[in-house]
N, C-alpha and C positions, 0 to 999 in steps of 0.2 A: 269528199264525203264517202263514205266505207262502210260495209257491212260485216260485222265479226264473222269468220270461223267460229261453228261451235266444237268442232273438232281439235282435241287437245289446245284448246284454247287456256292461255294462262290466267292466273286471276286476275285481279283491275283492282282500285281505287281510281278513286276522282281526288285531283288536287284543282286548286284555284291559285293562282299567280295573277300577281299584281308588277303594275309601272310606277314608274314616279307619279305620275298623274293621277295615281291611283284607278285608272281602270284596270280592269280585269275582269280573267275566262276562266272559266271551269270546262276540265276535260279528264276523259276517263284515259286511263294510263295501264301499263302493268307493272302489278306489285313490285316486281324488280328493277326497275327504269333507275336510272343514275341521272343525278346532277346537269350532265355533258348528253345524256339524251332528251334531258326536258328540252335546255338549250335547244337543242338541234331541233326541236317539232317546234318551239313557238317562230326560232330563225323562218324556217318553212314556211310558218302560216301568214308570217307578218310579210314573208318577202325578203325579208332582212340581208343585208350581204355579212357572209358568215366568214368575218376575220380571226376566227376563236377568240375574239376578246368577251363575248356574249358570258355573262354567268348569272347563275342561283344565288342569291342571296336569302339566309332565315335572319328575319327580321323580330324580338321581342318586342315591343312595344312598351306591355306594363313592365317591365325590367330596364326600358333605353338602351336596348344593344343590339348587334350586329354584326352577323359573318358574313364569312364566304362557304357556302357547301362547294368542298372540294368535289372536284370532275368525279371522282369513281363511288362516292357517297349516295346511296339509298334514299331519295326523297322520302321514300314512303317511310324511312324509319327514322326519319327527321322529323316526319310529321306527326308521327305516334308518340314522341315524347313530347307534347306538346298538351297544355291541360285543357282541359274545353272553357273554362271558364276566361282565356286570358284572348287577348289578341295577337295573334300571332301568324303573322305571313310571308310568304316565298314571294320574292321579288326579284323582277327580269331585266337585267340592263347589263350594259358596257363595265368592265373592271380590265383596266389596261393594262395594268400595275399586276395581274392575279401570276404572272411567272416572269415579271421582269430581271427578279434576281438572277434566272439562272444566265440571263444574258449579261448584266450588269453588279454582278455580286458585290464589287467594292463599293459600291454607292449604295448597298444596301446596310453596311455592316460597318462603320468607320474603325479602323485602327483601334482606337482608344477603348473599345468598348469588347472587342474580341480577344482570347488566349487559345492558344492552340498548342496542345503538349502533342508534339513533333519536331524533329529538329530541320526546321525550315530558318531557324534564323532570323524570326519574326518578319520574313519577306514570302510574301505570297505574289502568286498572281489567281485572278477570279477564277480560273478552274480549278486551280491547285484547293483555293478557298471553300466552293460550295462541295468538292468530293468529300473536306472533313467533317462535312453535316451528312451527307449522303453515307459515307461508310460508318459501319455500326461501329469498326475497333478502333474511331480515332475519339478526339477527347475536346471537342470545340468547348468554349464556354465564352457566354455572354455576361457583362459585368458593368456594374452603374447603377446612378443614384436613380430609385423612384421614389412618388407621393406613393400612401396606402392608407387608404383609409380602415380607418379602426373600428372594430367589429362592434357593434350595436353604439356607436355613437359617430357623431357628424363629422367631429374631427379629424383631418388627414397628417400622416408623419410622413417623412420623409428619412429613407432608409436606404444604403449600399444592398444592391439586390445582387445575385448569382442565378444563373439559368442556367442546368446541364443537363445531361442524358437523362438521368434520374429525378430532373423537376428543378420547380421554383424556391430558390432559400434567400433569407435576407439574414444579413448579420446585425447580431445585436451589440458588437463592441468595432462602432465604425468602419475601417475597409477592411476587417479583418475575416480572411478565407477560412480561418481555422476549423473544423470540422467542430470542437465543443463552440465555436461560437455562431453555427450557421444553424437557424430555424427555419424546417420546414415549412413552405407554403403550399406547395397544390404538387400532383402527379399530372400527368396528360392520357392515357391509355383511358380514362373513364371523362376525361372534361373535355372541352373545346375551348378555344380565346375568340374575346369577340371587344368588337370597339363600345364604347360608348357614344351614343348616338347627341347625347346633349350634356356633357359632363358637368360644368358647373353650374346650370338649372337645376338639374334633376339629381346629381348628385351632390351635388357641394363643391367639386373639383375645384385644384387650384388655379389648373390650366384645363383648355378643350381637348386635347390630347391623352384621353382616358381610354381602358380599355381593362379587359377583367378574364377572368377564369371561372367557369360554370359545369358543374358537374353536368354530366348529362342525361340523367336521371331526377332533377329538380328543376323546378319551376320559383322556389322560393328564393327572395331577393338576398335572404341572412346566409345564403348560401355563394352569396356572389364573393368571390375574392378582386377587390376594387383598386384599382393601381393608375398611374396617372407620371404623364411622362413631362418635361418641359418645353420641348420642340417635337414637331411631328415627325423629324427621321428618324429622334431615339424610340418613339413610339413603333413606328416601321422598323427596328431591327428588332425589338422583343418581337412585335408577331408575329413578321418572319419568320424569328430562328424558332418560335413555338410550332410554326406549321412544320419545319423541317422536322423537328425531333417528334414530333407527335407520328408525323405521314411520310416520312423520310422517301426512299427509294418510290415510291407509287406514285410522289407529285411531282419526280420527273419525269414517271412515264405518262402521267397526265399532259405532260410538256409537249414528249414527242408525240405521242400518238397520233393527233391530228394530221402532222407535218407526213406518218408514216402510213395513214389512210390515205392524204390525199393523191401521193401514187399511182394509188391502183384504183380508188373507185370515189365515185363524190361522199361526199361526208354524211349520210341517211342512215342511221343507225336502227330506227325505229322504222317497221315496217307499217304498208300502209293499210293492213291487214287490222293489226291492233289501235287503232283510232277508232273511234264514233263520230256520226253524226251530231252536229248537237246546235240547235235553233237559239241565239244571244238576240233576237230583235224586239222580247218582251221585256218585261221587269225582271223576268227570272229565266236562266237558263234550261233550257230541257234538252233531255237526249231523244233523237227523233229515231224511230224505230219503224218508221215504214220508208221502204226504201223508195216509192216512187217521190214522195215527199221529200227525201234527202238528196235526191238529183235532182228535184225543183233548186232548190236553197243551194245547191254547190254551182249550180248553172246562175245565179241572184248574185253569188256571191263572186263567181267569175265576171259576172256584168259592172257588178259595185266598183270592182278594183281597175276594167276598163274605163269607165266612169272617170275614178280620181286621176289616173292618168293625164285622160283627155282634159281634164282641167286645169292640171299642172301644165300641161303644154299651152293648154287657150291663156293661161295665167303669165307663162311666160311670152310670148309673142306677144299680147295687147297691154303689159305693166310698164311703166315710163322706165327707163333704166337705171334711175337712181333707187327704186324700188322692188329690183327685182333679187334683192340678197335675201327678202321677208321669206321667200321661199327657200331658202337654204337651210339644210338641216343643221348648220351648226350655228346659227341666227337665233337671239333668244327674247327678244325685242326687250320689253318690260322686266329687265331681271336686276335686281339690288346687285351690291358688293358681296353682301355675306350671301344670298343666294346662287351670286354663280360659284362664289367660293366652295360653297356645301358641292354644288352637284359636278362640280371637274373634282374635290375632293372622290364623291363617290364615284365616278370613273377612273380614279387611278392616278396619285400624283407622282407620275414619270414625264419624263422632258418632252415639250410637248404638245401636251392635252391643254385645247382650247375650246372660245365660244367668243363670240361677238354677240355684244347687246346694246341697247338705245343707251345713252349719260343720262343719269337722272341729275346731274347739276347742269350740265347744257343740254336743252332740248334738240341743239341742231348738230350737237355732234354724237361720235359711238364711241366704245371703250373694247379694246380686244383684251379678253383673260386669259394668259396662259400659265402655264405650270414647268418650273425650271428648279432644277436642286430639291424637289420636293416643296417649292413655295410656286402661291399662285401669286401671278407678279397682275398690274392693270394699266395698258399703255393707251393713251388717249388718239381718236382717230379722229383729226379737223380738216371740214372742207377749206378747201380753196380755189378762188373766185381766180380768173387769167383770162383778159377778154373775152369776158360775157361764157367761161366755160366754167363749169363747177367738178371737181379735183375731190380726192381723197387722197390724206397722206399720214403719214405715222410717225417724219423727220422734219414738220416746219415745213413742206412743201419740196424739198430736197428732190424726194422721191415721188410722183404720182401719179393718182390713177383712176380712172374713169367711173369705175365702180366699185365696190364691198369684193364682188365678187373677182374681179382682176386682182385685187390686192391680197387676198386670201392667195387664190394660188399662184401670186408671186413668192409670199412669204412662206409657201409650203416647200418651194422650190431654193429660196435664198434665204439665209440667216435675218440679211439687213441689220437695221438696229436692234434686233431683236436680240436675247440671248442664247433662241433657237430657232430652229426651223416650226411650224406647224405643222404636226405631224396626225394628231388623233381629235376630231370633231367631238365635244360634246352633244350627244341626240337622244331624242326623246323619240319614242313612239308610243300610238296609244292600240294595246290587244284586243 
């Protein structure tokens, strides 16, 4: 808890950020705060271990879409083009996936779908690959069939698209590049790309793999350019290559930055000068403005968090030990197919990203989700009984192991049957 300088003090807004769970805080910020510094204050407040995976998400609601605010973007002027009337929120969680290309480029970008006018031969390797997005004089282009839905009606066609420096064009006489046969679709210097959050409900999609173009300057839906892919990696390589051409050299020094702060100093970007106090234990939040009251509540609020601690401890020593994974943050108990599907989705489908949850067809066993090649795969975890001892195992019993928890970081350690190692928890926290 902090009392402002009023001395050159810069100016403020209050933004409100939300979690999947939808709670959420409201805090006063200054007008210039970036993406990567919101980050970096809720990591702080939650406690969070800060693997820069943490990102900003703007969320439309009445439109069903969703980005990512890149690292060095303007909250505050994210927030202003936003209409009062609509629902529209900043959202705080894990995006594993937010710079996996520059480590993995060919898995982001298949063969068939890139051209590169250079003479390379048509043989890249992934550095050679992401430098012809990052340098302004080379001449990448992205190519391949989308759905698009057709403007003031329900209908979707399916069209040979082109993606280059200078924007979105689709051809009207089949795979043909020709310049008289290519129509303009969108520029990027004025739009953003964002996914569609429920495509075939709310839009009509043919598949769930939607995504669109949004000026950024409008709120109206007739404004959306609606497009729709047939698998989720050809989806991943449009937005991709739209964030490169849009953000090119900046979101790879969004990349390093972190790696080149952590160096020399921890990663606090936000000093602790420009915070407020501010009281969440009514219905409504307020900012607390007498300072002996805001070392009450930051002294409350240091006891809270000793509190859950010492619970989690008492939790762990007296829980029987087939019971004690419930406390694992990547433990999801009661979670469907398509729900854990949705939320390792929105953390990033790179090789990987998992969660363990209860079987809703056997009650006595669990189902581990993970995400390989960009699909989330679901492998069954059944007990096994061995003179009067109860086992957990992922191979028929081949392999096993005492608890949820042995068997997690066995497999975080060893491929096994798996198709990869476990490498990133799906988790939830609540702000």
């Amino acid at each position: 808890m902090y009392q402002r300088s009023q001395e050159n003090a810069p100016s403020t807004a209050v933004i409100k950020v939300f979690h999947e769970d939808n709670t959420s805080r409201a805090v006063e910020v200054p007008s210039d705060i970036t993406a990567r510094d919101v980050c970096q204050l809720f990591v702080l407040k939650n406690h969070c271990i800060d693997d820069r995976s943490w990102t900003l998400f703007e969320q439309l609601s009445h439109l069903g879409i969703e980005r990512t605010i890149e690292d060095h973007e303007s909250v505050i002027e994210v927030q202003s083009s936003w209409s009062m009337d609509t629902d529209s929120r900043l959202y705080f969680r894990k995006n594993y996936a937010k710079y996996e290309f520059f480590k993995k480029t060919l898995d982001f970008f298949p063969e068939h779908m890139v051209s590169i006018s250079s003479e390379t031969n048509g043989i890249m390797n992934h550095s050679q690959l992401i430098q012809t997005f990052l340098n302004a004089s080379s001449c990448p282009e992205i190519h391949g069939f989308l759905h698009a839905k057709e403007q003031g009606k329900k209908s979707w066609k399916k069209f040979y698209f082109v993606l280059r420096r200078s924007g979105l064009y689709f051809s009207n006489k089949g795979t043909s590049k020709e310049p008289r046969h290519l129509q303009f679709v969108a520029e990027f210097s004025d739009s953003d790309v964002y996914s569609l959050l429920s495509a075939r409900k709310m839009h009509g999609a043919p598949t769930e793999y939607g995504f669109c173009i949004k000026p950024n300057k409008s709120g109206s839906p007739r404004d959306l350019k609606l497009l729709c892919a047939d698998e989720e990696h050809i989806r991943t390589c449009w937005v991709t290559a739209i964030r490169l051409f849009k953000h090119g050299m900046q979101l790879y020094q969004n990349f390093i930055q972190p790696h080149q702060k952590q160096k020399t100093s921890p990663m606090r970007s936000i000093s602790e000068n420009s915070l407020v106090a501010m009281d969440f234990s009514g219905h409504k939040s307020r900012v607390i403005e007498n300072p002996s009251e805001a070392l009450s509540v930051a002294v409350e609020e240091g006891l809270s968090w000793r509190v859950r601690v010492m619970f989690l401890f008492l939790l762990f020593i007296s829980a029987p030990r087939h019971s004690l994974h419930r406390a694992q943050p990547w433990f999801h108990s009661k979670l469907s197919r398509d729900e854990a599907h949705r939320l390792i989705a929105q953390h990033g489908l790179i090789d990987g990203v998992f969660l363990l949850r209860d079987s809703q067809s056997n009650p006595k066993t669990f189902v581990l989700s993970l995400c390989h090649t960009q699909r989330v795969k679901h492998f069954q975890i059944l007990p096994v009984e061995d003179e009067g001892e109860l086992f957990f195992s992922l191979d028929d019993g081949q392999t096993r192991f005492t608890d949820l928890i042995q068997l997690v970081e066995f497999y975080q350690l060893n491929k096994g049957v798996l198709p990869c190692k476990l490498k990133h928890h799906c988790v939830r926290i609540t702000l």
